[in-house]
Structure formats: C-alpha cells, structure tokens
N, C-alpha and C positions, 0 to 999 in steps of 0.2 A: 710356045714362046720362041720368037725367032734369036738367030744368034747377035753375038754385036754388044756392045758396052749398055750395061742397062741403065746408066746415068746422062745425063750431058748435062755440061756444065758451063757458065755463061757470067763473067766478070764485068758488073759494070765499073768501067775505070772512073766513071766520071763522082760516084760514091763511095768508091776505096780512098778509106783515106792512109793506107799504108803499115796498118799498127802489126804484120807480118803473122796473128794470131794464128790463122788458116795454115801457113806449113808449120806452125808450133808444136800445133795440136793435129797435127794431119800430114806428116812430113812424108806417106806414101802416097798423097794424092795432091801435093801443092810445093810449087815452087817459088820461090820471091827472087825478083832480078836485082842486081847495084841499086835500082832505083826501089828497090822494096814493093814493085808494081807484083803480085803475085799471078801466076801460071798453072792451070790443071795437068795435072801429069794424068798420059794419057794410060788407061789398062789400071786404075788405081783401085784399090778397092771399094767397094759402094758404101764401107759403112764407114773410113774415111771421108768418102769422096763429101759424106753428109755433115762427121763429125767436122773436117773443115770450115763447112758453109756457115754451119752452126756455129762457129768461133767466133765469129765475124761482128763485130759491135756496130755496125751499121747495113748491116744485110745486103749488102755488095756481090755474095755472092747465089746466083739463083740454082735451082740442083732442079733440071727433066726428067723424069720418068722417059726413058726412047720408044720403049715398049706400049708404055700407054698416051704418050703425049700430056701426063698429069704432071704439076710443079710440084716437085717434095718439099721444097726450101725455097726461100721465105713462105 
C-alpha cells in the first residue's frame, strides 16, 4: 500500500445545504466557515473522515478510497 492519506474528500457546495452535521459528528475531520460552508481537515482520521460524510442529510459530501480509486461514501 503506498503512503499518503488513504481518503479524499470532495464537498459539493452546490448540495450542502449547511446544516454543520459533518463537524458535529466529526469535529477531527471537518470544519465549518462563518458562512457554515464546511471544509475537510486535512490528516483526519478515516473513520471520521467517513463518520462525517455519513452525517450529512443530503450526501454533499463524497469520501475516495486514494489507494484504490473506489467511492466509499455516498
């Protein structure tokens, strides 16, 4: 397995509708700006990074496998 974050993570803005669940529920792997637009913090750990995505009541947010190029989330 090479090295390197084994998630990547991908926010569509245009789907978020703001409700801040993802750093609620995940406050090591997401951050929400003034405008409640949410941010992946980067080196988070993978089963935040997931428990995040999963929070999410409109699937805004997508979770890579880096390693395999698989989508874990949605």
């Amino acid at each position: 397995m090479s090295g390197g974050p084994r998630y990547a993570v991908a926010i569509d803005r245009r789907t978020c509708v703001g409700t801040t669940n993802c750093a609620e529920s995940a406050p090591g792997a997401y951050r929400v700006d003034e405008q409640c637009r949410p941010h992946a913090v980067a080196g988070a750990p993978d089963d935040e990074v997931v428990a995040g995505a999963e929070a999410c009541p409109v699937c805004a947010i997508i979770v890579t496998d880096t390693h395999t190029g698989r989508q874990v989330y949605p």
